[in-house]
C-alpha positions in Angstrom: 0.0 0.0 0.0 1.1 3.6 -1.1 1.4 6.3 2.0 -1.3 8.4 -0.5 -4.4 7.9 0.3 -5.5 9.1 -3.2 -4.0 6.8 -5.2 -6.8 4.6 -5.3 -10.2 5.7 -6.9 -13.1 6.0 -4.2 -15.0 3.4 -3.1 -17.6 3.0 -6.1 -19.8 0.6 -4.6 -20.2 2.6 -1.6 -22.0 6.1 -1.5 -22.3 8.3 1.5 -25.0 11.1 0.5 -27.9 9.4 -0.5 -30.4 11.7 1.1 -31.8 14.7 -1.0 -31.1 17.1 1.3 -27.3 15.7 1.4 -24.9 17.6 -0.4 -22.6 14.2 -0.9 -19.6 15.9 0.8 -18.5 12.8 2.3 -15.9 10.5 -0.1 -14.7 6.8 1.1 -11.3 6.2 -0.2 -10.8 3.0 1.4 -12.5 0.2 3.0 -11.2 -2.5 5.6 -10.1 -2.5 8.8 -8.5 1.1 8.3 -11.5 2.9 6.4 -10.7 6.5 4.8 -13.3 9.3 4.4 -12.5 12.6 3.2 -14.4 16.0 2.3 -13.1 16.0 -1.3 -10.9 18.8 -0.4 -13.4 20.8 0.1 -15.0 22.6 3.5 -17.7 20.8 5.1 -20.5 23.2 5.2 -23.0 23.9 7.8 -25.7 22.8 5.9 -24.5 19.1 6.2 -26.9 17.0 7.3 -24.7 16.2 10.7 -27.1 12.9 11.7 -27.3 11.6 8.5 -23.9 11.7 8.2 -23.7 10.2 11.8 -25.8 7.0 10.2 -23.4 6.6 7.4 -20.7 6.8 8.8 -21.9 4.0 11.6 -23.3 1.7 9.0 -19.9 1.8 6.7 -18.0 1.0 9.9 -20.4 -1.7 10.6 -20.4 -3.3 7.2 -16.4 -3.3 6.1 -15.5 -4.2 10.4 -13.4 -0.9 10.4 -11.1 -0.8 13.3 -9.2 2.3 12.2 -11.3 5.0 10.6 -9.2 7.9 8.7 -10.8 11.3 8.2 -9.1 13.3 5.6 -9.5 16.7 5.9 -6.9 17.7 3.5 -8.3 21.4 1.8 -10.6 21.7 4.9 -10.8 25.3 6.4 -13.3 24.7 8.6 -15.2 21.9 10.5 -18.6 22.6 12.1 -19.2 21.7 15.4 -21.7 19.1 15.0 -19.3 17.2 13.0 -16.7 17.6 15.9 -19.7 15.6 17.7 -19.9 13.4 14.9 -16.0 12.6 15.7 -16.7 12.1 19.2 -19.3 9.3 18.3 -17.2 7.3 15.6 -14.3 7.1 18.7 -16.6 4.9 20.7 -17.2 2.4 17.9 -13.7 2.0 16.4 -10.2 0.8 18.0 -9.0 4.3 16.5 -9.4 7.6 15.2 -6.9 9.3 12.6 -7.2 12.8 11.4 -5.1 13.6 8.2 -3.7 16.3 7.4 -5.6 19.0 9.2 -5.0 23.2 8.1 -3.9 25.2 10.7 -7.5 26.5 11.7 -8.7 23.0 12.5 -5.9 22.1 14.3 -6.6 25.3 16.6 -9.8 24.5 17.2 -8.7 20.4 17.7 -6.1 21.9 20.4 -9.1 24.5 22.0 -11.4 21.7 22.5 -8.4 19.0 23.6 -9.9 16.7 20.6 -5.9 17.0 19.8 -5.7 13.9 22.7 -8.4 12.0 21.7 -7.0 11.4 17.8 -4.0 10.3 16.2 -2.9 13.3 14.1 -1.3 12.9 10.9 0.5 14.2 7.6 0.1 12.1 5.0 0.8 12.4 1.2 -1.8 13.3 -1.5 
């Protein structure tokens, strides 16, 4: 396996954002026992639909037995607080949290709210 997580096309078989009022933000990358979602490089905007997202995320854990789930938040400015409780969630169903790649603005607010302890924090290669 590469250290990129974007080698590899997403996940086609797998599609977070099926609701209608879901902007699809979410991408899977990987699947397994380390699982890797990102935000497309792209902000995750406070219109997300934070319990929907709570759902998929549970259920693609649940179906691929994911004991390490990556979030990529490479190109993300800014992470609203419900999805900082979305984080929070995924921790008590997985072995591990990673965080990849976070700007300096999210890793501010990870320090401010001490989430900086509760994840493994890490650059990783596009």
């Amino acid at each position: 396996m590469s250290d990129s997580i974007h080698d590899e096309t997403p996940v086609p078989d797998y599609r977070l954002g099926a609701l209608p009022e879901d902007p699809a933000v979410l991408k899977v990358y990987q699947t397994g026992e380390l699982t890797v979602v990102g935000f497309g490089g792209k902000d995750v905007p406070d219109e997300v639909c934070i319990a929907a997202y709570r759902t998929q995320l549970f259920d693609l854990i649940a179906q691929h037995q994911c004991k390490v789930l990556a979030i990529d938040l490479t190109g993300v400015q800014l992470v609203p607080s419900g999805m900082l409780g979305v984080l929070s969630s995924i921790r008590q169903r997985v072995e591990r949290v990673e965080l990849y790649n976070p700007s300096p603005d999210v890793m501010d607010v990870l320090r401010i709210t001490k989430f900086d302890r509760l994840f493994e924090i890490k650059e990783v290669a596009i």
